[in-house]
The first five atom37 places (N, CA, C, CB, O) and aatype in JSON, in Angstrom:
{
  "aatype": [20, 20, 20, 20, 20, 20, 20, 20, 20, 20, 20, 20, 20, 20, 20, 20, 20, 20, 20, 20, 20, 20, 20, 20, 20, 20, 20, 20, 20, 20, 20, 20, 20, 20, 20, 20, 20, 20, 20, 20, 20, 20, 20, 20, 20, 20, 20, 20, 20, 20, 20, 20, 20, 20, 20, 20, 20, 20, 20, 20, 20, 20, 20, 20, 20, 20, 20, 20, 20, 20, 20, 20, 20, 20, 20, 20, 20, 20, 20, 20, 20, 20, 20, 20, 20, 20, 20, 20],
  "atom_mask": [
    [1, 1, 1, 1, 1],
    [1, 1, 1, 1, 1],
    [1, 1, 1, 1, 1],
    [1, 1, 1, 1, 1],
    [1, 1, 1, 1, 1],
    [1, 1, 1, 1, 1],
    [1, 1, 1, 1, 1],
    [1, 1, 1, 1, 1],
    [1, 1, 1, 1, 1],
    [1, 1, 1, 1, 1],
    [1, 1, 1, 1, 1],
    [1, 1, 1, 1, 1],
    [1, 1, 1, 1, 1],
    [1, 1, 1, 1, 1],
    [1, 1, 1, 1, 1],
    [1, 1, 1, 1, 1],
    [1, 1, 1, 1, 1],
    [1, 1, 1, 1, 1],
    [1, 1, 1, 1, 1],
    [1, 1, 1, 1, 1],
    [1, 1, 1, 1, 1],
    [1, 1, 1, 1, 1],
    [1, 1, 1, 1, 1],
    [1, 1, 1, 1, 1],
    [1, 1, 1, 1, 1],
    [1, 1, 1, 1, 1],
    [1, 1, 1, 1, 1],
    [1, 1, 1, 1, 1],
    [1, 1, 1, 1, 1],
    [1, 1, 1, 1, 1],
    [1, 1, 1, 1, 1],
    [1, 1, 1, 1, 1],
    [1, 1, 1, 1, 1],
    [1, 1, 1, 1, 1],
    [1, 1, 1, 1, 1],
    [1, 1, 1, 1, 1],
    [1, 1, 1, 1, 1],
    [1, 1, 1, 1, 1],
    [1, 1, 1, 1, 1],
    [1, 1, 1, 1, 1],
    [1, 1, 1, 1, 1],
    [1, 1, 1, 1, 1],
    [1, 1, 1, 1, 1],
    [1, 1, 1, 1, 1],
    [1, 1, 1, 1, 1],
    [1, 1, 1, 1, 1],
    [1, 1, 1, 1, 1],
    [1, 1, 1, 1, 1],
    [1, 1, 1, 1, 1],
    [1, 1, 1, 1, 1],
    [1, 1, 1, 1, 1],
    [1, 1, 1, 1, 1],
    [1, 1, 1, 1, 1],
    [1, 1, 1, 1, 1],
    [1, 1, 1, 1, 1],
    [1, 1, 1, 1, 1],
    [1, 1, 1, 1, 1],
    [1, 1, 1, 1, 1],
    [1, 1, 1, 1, 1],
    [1, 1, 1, 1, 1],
    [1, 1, 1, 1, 1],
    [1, 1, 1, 1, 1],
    [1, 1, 1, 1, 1],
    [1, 1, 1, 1, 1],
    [1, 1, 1, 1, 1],
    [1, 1, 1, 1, 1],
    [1, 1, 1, 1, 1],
    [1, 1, 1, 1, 1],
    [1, 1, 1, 1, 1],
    [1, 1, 1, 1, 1],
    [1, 1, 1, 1, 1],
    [1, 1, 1, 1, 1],
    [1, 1, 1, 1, 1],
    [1, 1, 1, 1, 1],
    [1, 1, 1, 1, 1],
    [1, 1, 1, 1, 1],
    [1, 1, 1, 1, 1],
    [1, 1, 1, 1, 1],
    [1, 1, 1, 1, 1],
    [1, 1, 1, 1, 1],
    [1, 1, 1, 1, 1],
    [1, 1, 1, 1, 1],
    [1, 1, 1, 1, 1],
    [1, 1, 1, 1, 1],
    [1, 1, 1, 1, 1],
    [1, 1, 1, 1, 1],
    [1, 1, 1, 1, 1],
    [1, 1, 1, 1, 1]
  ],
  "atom_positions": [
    [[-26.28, -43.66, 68.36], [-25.59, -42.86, 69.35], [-24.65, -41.89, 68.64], [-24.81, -43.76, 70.32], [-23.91, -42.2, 67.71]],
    [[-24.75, -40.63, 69.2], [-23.67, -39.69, 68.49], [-22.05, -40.18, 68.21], [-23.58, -38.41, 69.44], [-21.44, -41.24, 68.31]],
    [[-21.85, -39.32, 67.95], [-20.0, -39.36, 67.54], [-19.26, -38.51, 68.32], [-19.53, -38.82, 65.95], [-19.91, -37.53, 68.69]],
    [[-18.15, -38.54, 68.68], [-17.85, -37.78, 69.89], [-16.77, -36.58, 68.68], [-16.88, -38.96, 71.48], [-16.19, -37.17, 67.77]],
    [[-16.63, -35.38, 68.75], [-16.41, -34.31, 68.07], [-15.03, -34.12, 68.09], [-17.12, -33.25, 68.52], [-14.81, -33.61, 69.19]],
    [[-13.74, -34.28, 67.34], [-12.26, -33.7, 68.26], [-12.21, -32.49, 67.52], [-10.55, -34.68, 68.16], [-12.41, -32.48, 66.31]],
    [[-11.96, -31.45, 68.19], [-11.6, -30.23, 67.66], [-10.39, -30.02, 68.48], [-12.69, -29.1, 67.73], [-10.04, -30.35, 69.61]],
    [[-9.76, -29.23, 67.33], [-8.33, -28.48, 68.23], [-8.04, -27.02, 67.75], [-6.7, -29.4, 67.91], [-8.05, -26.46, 66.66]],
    [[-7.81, -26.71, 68.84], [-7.69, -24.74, 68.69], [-6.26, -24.64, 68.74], [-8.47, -23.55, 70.22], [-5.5, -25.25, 69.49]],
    [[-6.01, -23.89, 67.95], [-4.63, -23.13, 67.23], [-4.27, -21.57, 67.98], [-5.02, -22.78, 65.32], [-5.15, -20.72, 68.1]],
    [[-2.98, -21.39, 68.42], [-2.39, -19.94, 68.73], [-1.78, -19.6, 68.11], [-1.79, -19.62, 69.64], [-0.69, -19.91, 68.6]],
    [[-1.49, -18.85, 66.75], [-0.2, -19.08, 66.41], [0.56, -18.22, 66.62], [-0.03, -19.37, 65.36], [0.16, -17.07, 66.81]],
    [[2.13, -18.61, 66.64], [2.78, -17.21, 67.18], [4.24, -17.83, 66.03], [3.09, -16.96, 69.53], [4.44, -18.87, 65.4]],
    [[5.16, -16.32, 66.27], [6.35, -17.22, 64.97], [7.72, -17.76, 66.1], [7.29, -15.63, 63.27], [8.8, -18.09, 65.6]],
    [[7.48, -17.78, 67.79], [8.39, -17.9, 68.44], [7.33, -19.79, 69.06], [8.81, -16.21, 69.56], [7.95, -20.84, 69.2]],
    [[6.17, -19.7, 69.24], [5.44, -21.02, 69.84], [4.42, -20.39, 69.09], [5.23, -21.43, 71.63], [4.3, -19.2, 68.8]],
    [[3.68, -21.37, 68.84], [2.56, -21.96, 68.63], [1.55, -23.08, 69.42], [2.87, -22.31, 67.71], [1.69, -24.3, 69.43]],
    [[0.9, -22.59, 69.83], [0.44, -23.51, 70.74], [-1.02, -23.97, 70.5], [0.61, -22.95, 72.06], [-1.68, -23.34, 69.67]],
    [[-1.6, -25.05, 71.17], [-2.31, -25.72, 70.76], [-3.32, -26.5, 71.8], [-1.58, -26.36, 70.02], [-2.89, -26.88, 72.89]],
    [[-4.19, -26.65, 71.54], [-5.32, -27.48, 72.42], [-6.09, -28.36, 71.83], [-6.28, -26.69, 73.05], [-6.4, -27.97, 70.7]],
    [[-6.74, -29.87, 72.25], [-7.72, -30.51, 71.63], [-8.76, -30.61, 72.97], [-7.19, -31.95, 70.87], [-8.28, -30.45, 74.1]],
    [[-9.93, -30.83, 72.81], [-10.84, -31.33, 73.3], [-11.73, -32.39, 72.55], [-11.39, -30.38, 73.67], [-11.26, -32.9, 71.54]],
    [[-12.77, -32.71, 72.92], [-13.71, -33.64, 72.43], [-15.03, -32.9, 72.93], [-13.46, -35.22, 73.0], [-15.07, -32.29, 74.0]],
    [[-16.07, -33.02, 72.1], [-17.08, -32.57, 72.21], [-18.22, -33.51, 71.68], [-16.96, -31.42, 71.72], [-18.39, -33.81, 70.49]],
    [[-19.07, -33.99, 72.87], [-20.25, -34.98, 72.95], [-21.47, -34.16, 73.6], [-19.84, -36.37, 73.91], [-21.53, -33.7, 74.74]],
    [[-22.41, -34.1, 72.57], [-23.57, -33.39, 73.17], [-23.36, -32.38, 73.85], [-24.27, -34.05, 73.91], [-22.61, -31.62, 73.24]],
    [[-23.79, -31.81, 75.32], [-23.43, -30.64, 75.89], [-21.49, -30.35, 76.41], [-24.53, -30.65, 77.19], [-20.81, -29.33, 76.48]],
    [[-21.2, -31.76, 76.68], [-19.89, -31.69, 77.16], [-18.52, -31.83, 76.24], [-19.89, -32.67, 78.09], [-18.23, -32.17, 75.09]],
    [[-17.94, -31.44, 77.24], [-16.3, -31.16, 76.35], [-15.64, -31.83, 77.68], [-15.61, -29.02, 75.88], [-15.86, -31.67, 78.88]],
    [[-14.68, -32.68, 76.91], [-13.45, -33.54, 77.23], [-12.09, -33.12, 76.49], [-13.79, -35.04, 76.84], [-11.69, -33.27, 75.34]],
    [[-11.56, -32.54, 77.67], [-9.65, -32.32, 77.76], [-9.04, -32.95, 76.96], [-8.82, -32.78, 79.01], [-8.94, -33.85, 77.78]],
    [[-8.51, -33.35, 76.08], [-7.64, -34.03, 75.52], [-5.88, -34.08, 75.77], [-7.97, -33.68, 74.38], [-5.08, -34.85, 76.32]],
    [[-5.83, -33.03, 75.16], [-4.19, -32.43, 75.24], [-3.86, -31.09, 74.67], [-3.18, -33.38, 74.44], [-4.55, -30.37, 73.95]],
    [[-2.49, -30.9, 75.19], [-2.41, -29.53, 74.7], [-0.72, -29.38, 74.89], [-3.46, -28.34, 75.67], [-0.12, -30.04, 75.73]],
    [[0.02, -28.32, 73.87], [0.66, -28.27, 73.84], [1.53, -27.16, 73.16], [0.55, -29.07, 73.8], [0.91, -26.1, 73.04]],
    [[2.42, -27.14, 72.83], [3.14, -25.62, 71.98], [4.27, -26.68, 71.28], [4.07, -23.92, 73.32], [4.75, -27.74, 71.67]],
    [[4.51, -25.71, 69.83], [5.29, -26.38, 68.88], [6.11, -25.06, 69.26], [4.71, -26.85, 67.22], [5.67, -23.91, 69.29]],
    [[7.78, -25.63, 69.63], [8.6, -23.89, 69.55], [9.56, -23.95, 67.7], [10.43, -23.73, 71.5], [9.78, -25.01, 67.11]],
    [[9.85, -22.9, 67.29], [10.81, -22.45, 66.38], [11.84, -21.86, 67.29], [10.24, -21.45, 65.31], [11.69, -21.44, 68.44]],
    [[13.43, -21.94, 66.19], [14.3, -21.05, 66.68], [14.18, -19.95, 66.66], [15.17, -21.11, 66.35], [14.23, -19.71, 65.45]],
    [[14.0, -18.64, 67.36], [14.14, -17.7, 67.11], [15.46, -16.94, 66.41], [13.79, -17.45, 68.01], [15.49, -15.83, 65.87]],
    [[16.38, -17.77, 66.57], [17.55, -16.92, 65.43], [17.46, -17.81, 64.04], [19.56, -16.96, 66.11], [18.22, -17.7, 63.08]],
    [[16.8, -18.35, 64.1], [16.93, -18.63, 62.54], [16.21, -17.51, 61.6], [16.22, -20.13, 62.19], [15.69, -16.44, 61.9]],
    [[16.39, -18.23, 60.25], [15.84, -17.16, 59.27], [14.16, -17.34, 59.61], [16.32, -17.52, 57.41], [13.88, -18.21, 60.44]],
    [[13.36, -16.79, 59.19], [11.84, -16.89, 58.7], [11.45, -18.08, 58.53], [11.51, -16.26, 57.5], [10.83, -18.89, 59.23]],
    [[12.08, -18.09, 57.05], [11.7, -19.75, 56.43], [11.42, -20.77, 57.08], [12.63, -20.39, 55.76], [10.39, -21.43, 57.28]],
    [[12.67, -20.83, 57.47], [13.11, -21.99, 59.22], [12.17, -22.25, 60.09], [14.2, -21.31, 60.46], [11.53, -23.2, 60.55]],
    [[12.32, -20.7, 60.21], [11.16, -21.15, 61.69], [9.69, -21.8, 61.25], [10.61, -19.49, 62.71], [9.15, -22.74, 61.82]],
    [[9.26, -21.17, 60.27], [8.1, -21.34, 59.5], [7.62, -22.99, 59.01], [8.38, -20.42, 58.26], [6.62, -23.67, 58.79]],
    [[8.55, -23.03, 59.01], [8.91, -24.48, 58.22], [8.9, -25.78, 59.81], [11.06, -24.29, 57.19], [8.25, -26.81, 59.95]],
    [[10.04, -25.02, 60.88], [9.97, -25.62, 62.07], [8.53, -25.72, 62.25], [10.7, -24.92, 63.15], [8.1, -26.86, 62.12]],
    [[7.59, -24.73, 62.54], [6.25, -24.4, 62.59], [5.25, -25.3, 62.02], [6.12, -23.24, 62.02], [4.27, -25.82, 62.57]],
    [[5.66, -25.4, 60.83], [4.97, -26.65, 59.82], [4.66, -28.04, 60.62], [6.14, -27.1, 58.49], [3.65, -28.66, 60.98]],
    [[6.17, -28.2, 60.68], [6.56, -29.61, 60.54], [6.07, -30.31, 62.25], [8.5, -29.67, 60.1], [5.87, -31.49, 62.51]],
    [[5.99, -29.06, 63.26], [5.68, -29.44, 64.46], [4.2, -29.92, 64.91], [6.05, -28.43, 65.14], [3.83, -30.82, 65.67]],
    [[3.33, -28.73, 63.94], [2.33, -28.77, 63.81], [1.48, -30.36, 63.12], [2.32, -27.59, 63.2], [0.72, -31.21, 63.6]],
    [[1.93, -30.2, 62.17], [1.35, -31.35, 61.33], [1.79, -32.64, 62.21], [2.01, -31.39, 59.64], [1.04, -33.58, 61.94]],
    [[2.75, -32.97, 63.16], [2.59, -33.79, 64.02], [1.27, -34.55, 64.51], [3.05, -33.22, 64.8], [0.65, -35.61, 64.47]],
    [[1.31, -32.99, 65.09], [0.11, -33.4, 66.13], [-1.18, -33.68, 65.57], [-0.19, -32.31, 67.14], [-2.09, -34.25, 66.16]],
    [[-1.21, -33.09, 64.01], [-2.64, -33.29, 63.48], [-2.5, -34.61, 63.1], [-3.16, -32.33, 62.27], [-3.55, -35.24, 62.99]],
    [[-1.29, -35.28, 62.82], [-1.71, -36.89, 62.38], [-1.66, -37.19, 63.41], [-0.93, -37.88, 61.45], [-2.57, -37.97, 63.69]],
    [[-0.75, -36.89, 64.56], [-1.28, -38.37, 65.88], [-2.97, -37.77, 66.56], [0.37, -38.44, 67.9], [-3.65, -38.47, 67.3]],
    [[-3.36, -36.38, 66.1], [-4.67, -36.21, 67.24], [-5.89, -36.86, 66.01], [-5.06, -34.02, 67.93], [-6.63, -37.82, 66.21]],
    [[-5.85, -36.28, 65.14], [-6.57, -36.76, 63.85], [-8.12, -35.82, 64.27], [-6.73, -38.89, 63.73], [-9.2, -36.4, 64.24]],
    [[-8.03, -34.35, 64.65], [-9.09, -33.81, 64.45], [-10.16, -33.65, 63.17], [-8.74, -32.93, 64.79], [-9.99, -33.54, 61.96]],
    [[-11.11, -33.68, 63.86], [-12.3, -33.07, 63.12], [-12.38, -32.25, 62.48], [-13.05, -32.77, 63.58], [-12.58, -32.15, 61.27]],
    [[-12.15, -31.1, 63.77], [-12.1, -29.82, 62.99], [-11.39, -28.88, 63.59], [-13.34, -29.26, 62.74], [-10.82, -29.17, 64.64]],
    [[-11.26, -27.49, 63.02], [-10.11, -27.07, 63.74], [-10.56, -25.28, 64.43], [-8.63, -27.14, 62.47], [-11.78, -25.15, 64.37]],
    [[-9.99, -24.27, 64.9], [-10.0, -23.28, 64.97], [-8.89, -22.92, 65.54], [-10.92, -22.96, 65.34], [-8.25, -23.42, 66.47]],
    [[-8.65, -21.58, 64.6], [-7.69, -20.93, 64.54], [-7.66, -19.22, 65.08], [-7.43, -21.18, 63.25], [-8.31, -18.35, 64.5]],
    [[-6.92, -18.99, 66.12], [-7.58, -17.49, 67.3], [-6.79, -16.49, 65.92], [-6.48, -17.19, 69.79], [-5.83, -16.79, 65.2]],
    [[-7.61, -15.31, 65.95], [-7.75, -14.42, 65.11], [-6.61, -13.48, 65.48], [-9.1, -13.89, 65.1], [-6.86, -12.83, 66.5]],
    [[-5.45, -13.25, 64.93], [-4.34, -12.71, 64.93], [-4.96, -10.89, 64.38], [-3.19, -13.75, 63.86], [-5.7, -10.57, 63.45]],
    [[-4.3, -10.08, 65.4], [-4.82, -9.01, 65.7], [-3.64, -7.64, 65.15], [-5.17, -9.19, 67.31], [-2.44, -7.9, 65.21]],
    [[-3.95, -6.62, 64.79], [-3.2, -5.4, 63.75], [-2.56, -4.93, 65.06], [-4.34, -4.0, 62.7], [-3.27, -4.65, 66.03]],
    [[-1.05, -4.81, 65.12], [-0.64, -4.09, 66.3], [0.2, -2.85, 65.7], [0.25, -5.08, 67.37], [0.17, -2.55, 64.5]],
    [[0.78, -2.32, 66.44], [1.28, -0.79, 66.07], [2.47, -0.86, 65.01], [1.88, 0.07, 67.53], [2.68, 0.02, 64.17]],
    [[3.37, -2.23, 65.19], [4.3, -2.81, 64.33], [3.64, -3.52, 63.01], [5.09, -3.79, 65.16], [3.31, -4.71, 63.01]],
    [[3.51, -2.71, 61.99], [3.07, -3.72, 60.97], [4.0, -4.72, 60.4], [2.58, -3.06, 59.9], [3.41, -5.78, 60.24]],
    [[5.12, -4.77, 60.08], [6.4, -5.58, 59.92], [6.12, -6.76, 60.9], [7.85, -4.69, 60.32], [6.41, -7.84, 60.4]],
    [[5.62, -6.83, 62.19], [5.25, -8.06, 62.82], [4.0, -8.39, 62.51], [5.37, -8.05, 64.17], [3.72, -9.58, 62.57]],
    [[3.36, -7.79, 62.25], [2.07, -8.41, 62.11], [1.65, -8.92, 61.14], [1.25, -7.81, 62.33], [0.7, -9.69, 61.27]],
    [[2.3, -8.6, 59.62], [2.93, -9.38, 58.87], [3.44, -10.71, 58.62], [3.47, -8.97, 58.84], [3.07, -11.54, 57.79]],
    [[4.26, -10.73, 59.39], [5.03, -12.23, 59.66], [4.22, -13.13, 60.48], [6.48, -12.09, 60.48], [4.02, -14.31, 60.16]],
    [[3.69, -12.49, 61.7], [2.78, -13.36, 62.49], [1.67, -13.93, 61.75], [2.23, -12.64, 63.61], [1.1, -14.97, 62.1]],
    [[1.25, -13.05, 60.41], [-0.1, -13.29, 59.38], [0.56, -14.91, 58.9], [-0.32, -11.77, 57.69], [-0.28, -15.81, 58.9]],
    [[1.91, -15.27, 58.53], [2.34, -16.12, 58.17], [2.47, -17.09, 58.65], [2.97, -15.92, 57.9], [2.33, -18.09, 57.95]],
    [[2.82, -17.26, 60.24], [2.5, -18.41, 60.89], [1.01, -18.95, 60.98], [2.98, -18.24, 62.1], [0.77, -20.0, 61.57]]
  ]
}
């Protein structure tokens, strides 16, 4: 009998980051959970980055995915943000 699949999809942003798991068995997909890791926004970079880290990696040891995907962070008119967002 198959193995049932956990994947979890990634948003990342440097204010939330947010997050989804499902399960995937043959044609179907099962909900898991979902959620957003926040940073301070007045902190430095680092901080938040680091907040970012540390929120994240949570959830990957209590969900214990498979595998992962990560949504493709896009060139906006501000390169200075899009930059930093490359970092989260």
């Amino acid at each position: 009998m198959a193995e049932a699949i956990r994947i979890i999809g990634i948003d990342p942003g440097l204010r939330r980051t947010g997050w989804g798991i499902v399960e995937s068995l043959g044609n179907s997909l099962r909900f898991i959970a979902s959620g957003t890791v926040k940073s301070d926004d007045k902190a430095a970079l680092a901080t938040r980055l680091c907040q970012l880290h540390d929120g994240l990696a949570e959830v990957l040891h209590a969900a214990m995915p498979h595998e992962a995907a990560v949504e493709q962070t896009f060139v906006n008119k501000d390169a200075v943000a899009t930059l930093k967002l490359g970092q989260a």
